[in-house]
PLY file of the C-alpha trace (Angstrom):
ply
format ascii 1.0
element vertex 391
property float x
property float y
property float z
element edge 390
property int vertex1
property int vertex2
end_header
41.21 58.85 127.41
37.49 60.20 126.76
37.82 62.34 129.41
41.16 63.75 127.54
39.20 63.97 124.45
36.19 65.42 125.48
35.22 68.05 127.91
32.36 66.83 130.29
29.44 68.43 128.50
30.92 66.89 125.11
31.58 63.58 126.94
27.87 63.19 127.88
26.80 64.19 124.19
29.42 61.19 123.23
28.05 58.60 125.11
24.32 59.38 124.32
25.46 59.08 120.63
27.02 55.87 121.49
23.93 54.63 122.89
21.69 55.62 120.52
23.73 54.13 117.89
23.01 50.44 119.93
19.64 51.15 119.45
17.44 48.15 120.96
21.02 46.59 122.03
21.26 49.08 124.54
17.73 48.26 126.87
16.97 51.21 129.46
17.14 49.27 133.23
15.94 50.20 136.10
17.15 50.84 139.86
14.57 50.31 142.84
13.57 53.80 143.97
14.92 54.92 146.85
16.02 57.95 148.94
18.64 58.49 145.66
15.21 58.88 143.49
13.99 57.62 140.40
16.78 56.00 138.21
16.79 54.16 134.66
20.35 53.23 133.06
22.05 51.33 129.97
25.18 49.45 129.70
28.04 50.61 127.40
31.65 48.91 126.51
34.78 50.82 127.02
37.77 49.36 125.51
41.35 50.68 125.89
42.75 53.43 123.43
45.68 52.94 121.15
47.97 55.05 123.18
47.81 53.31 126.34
47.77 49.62 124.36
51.06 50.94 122.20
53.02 51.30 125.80
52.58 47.43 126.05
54.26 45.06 124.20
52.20 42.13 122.52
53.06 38.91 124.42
54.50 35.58 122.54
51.63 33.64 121.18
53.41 31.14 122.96
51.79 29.54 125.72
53.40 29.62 129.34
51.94 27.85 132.98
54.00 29.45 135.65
54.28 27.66 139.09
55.83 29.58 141.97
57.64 27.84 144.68
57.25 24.34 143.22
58.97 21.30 142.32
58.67 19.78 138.85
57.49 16.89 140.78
54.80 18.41 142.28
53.64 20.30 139.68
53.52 17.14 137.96
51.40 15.26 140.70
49.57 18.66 140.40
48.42 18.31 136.59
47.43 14.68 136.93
45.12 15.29 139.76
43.83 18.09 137.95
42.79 15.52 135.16
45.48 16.69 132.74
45.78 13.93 129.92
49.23 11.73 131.40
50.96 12.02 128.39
50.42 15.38 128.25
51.17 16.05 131.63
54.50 13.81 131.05
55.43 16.00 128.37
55.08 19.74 129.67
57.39 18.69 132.33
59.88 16.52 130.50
60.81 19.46 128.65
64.35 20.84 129.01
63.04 24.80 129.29
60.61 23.24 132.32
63.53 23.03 134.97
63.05 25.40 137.46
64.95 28.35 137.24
67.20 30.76 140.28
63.97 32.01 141.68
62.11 28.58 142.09
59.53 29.89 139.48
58.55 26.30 137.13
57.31 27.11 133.51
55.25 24.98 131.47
54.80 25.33 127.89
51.75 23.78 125.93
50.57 23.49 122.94
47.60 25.63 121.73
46.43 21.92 121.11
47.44 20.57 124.42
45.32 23.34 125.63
42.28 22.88 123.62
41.90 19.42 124.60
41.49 20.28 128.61
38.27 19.32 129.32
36.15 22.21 130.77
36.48 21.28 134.73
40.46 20.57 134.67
40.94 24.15 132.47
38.63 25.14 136.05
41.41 23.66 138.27
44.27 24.46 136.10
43.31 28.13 135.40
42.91 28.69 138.91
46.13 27.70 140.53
47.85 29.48 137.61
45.62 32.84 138.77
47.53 32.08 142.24
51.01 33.69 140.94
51.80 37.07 139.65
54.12 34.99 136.61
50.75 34.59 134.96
49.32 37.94 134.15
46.59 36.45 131.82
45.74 33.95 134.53
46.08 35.98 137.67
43.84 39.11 135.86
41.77 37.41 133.33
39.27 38.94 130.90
35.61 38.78 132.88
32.81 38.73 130.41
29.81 39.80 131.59
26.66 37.63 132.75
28.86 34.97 131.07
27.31 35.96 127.91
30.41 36.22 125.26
27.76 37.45 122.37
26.96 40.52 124.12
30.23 41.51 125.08
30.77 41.21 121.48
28.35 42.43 119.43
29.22 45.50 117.90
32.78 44.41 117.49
34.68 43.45 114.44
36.50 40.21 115.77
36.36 37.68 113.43
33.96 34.36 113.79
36.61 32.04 114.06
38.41 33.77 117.06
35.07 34.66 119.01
34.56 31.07 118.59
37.98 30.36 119.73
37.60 32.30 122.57
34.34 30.68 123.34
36.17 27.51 123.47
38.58 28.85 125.90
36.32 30.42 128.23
35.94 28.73 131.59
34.28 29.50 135.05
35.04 29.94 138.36
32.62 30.85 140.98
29.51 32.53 138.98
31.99 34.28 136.65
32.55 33.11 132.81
36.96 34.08 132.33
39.03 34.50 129.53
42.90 34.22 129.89
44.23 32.96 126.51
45.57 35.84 124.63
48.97 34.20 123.12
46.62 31.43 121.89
44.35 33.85 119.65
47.13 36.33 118.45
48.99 33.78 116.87
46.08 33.94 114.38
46.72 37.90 113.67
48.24 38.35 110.24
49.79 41.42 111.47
50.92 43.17 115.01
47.89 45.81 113.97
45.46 43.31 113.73
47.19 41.67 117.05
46.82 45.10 119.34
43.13 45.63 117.57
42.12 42.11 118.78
43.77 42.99 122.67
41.70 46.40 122.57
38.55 44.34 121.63
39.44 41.91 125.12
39.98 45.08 127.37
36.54 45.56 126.46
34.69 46.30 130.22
30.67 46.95 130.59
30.43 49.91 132.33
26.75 52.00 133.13
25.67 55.44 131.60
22.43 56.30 134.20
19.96 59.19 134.32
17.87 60.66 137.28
14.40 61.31 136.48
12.73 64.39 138.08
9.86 65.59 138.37
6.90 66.89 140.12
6.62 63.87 142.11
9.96 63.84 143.61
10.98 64.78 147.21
13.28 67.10 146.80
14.44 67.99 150.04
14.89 64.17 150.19
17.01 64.01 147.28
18.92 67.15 148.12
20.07 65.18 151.14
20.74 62.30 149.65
22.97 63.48 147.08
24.52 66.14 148.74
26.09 63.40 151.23
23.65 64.46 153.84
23.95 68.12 153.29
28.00 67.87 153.48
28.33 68.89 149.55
26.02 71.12 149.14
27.76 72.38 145.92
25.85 69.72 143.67
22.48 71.12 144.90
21.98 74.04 142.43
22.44 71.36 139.44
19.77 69.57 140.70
17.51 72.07 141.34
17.86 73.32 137.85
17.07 69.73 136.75
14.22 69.67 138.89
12.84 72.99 137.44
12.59 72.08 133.86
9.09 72.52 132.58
7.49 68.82 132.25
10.64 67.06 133.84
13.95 66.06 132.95
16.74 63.17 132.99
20.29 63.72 134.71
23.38 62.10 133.99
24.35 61.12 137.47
27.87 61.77 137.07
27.35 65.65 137.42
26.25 64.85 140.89
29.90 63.50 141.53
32.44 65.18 143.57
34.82 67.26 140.99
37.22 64.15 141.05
35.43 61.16 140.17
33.31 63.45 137.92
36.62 63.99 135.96
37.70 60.73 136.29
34.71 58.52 135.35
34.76 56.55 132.18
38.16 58.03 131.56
41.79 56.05 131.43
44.90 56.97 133.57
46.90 60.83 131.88
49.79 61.51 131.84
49.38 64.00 135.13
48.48 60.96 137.12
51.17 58.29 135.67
53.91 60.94 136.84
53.10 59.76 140.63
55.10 56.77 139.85
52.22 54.71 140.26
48.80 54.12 138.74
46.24 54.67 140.63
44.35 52.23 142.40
40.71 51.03 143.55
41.91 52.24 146.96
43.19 55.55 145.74
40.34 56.34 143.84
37.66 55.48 146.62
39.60 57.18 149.40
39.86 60.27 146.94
36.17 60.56 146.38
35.30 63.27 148.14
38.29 65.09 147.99
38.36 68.52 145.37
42.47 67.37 145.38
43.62 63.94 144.65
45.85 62.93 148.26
48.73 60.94 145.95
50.09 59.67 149.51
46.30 57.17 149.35
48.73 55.40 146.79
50.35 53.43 149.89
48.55 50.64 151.49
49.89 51.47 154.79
48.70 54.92 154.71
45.51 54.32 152.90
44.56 51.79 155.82
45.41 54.35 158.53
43.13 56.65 156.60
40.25 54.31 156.76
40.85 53.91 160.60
41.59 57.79 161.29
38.49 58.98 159.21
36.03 56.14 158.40
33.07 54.58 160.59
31.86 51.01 159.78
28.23 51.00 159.00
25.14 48.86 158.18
22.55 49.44 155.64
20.98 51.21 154.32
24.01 52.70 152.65
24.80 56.20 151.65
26.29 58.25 148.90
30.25 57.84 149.15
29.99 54.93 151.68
32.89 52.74 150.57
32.82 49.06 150.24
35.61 47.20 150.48
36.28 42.96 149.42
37.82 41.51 152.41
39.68 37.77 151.66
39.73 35.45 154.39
42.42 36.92 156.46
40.77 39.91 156.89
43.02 41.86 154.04
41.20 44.40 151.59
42.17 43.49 148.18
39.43 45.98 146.22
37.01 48.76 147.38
34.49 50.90 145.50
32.51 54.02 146.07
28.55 53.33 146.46
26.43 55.77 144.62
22.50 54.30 144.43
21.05 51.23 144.91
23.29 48.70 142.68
25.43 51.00 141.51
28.96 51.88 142.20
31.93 53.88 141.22
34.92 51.85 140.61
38.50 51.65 139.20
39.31 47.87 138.97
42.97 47.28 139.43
46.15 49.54 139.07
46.27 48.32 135.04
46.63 51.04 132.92
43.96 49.46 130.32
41.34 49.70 133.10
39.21 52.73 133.19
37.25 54.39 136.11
33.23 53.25 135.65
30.27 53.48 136.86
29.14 49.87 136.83
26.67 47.67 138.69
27.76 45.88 142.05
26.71 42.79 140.49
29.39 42.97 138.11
32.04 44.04 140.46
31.32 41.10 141.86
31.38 38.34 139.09
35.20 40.23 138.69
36.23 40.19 142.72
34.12 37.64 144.30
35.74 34.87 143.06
38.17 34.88 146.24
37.03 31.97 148.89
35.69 33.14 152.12
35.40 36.74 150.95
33.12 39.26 152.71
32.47 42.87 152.20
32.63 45.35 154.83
31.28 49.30 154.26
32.61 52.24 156.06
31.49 55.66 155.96
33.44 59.08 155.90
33.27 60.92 159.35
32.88 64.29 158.91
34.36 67.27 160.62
32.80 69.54 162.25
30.90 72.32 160.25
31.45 71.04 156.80
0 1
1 2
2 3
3 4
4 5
5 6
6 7
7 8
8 9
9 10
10 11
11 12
12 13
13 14
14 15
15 16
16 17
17 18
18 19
19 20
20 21
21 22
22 23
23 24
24 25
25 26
26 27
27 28
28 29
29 30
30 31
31 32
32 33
33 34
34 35
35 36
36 37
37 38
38 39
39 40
40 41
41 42
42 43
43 44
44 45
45 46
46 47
47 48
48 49
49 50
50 51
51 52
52 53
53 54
54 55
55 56
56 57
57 58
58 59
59 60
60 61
61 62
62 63
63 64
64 65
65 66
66 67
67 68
68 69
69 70
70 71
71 72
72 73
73 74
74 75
75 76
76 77
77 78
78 79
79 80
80 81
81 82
82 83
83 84
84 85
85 86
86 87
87 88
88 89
89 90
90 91
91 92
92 93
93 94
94 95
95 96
96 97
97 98
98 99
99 100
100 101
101 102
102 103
103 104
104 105
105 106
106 107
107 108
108 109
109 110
110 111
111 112
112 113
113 114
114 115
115 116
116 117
117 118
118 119
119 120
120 121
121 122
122 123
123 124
124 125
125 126
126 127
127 128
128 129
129 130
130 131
131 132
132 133
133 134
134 135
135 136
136 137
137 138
138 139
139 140
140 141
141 142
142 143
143 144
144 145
145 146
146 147
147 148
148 149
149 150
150 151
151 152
152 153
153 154
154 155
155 156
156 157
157 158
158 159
159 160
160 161
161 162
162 163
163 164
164 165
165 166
166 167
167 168
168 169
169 170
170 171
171 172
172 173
173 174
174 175
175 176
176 177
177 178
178 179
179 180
180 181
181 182
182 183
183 184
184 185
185 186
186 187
187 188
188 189
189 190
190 191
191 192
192 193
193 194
194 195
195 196
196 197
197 198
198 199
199 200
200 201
201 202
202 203
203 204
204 205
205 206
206 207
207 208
208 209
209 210
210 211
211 212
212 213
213 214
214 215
215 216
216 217
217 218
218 219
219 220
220 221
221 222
222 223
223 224
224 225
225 226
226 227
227 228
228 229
229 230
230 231
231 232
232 233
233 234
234 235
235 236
236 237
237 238
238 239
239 240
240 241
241 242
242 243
243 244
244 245
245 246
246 247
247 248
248 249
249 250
250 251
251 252
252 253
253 254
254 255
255 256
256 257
257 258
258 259
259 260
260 261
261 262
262 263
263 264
264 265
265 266
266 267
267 268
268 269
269 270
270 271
271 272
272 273
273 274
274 275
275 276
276 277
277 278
278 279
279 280
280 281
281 282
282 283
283 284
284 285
285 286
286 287
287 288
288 289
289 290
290 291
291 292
292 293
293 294
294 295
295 296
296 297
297 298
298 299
299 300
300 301
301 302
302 303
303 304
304 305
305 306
306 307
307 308
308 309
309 310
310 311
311 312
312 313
313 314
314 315
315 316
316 317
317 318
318 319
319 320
320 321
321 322
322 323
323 324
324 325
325 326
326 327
327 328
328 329
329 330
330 331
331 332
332 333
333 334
334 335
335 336
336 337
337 338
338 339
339 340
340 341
341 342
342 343
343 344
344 345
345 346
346 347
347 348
348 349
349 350
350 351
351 352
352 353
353 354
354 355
355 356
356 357
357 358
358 359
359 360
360 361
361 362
362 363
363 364
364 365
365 366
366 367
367 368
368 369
369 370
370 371
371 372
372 373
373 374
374 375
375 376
376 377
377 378
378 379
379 380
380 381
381 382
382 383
383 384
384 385
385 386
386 387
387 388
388 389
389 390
């Protein structure tokens, strides 16, 4: 959506003004230096526009447990091991809408008090087999919030105290990551379906990075020339930063106009129209696969065909990694079920999920990993583009 609104010049202009209007909320970090140079960055929050939220319709407030597969009595035996209060337990699944229905699917429905009183490690358990099945959006994709610190990801917002409280009350853990998957338990506070959508933009909120490259007459240029020219393979981005490099006393570069055409167009941007018309929204695969390329390859879309690409046209390598080198989170069978683009040190280029309401970032590995590496056994594994000949 920014990148709809604003040209890329404009769009850089934006988010400086955005920064500057944090202030001291907005601290300048630091990478390590390395062959990618000297780099500082600060964390903004993109949340999703009106016009993608107004293509989804606000869910029930009321609450639903979905259980795939399973018997009402063993979902029952489920919730008592899970240290679900008995009666409680007794209750969800003594209700007549709890039967299973034609496709074996199981749905609970508690009470936004029911829910409240779960004490912090059985909402743990609970949360987490519900994030097993696709019936639970909220569980299976739930809001991450940063560092686990629900005050930052807030500040700056206009949700009232008595929801952000709410939600603090709600939010759980699993692995090193702080969740939040109770939407139909706040919006039934909304006195109107404005003030409803207004508090689900607020949740898409997702910390994303704005960083600079710092030149000067200290820098190794022919070092950094390689670097970010994907070892001398796109040499198109070198005349940008050898104007950069010229500027009397120094200057600072927004990173992104080192980025293939592509991801430069696509970064802190939402899905367009242009792109919905594939059918499909694009994808973590899709959008690493399609970093380098000046024309998006819709066909990356597939699984299939995005794996065969990797195989065809990708090396697996070891640090230390490169600009464009992909990494990808393997589960425990082996199966990739996210991938982003490295760019410097902790830093990566990412597009989290085919969700409309998620935009393309710039973010830190860290945090792509407090979203994806809460899968057991997981490993990443990085792969490299192979080059042809000549280019």
């Amino acid at each position: 959506m920014l990148r709809r609104l604003f040209p890329s010049a404009l769009l850089s202009l934006f988010l400086a003004a955005a920064l500057a209007a944090r202030g001291a909320d907005a601290p300048v970090l630091h990478c390590q230096t390395g062959p990618w140079g000297r780099i500082d960055y600060q964390f903004i929050y993109l949340a999703a526009p009106e016009s993608i939220l107004d293509n989804f319709p606000m869910p029930s407030p009321q609450s639903r447990w979905c259980f795939t597969g399973r018997t009402l009595d063993s979902v029952h035996t489920f919730l008592n091991s899970a240290g679900v209060d008995p009666a409680t337990s007794a209750r969800l699944v003594g209700d007549t809408r709890s039967k299973p229905d034609e496709e074996g699917v199981v749905t609970l429905f508690p009470t936004e008090e029911e829910i409240l009183a779960l004490s912090a490690a059985t909402r743990e358990t609970v949360y987490r087999e519900l994030a097993k099945y696709e019936e639970n959006p909220f569980y299976h994709d739930p809001v991450v919030i940063p560092d686990g610190n629900l005050e930052a990801w807030l500040r700056g917002t206009d949700m009232p105290k008595n929801i952000a409280d709410l939600i603090g009350k709600l939010a759980y853990k699993d692995a090193d990551s702080l969740l939040f998957s109770d939407f139909r338990v706040i919006l039934k506070y909304a006195e109107s379906d404005a003030e409803a959508r207004h508090w689900v933009s607020i949740l898409t909120r997702v910390r994303a990075v704005v960083a600079y490259l710092n030149l000067g007459d200290q820098d190794d240029m022919a070092g950094l020339r390689r670097y970010w020219s994907a070892n001398s393979h796109r040499m198109d981005v070198v005349p940008m930063l050898d104007a950069a490099a010229g500027m009397e006393g120094g200057s600072r570069l927004d990173i992104t106009h080192l980025f293939p055409p592509l991801p430069r167009r696509l970064v802190y941007s939402y899905t367009s129209p242009d792109i919905e018309r594939t059918g499909q929204t694009p994808n973590c695969h899709w959008t690493s696969l399609n970093f380098f390329n000046y024309t998006r390859q819709n066909i990356l879309l597939d699984l299939k065909l995005a794996t065969s690409r990797v195989l065809e046209d990708y090396d697996r390598v070891q640090p230390p990694y490169q600009f464009g080198d992909v990494f990808f989170f393997l589960n425990k069978d082996g199966n990739a079920y996210h991938s982003c683009v490295y760019i410097a040190d902790n830093l990566v280029f990412s597009k989290n999920g085919e969700n409309e309401m998620m935009p393309w970032i710039l973010a830190r590995l860290d945090d792509i990993k407090q979203l994806y590496g809460r899968e057991p056994g997981y490993t990443i594994q990085v792969y490299r583009r192979r080059w042809p000949e000549g280019t």
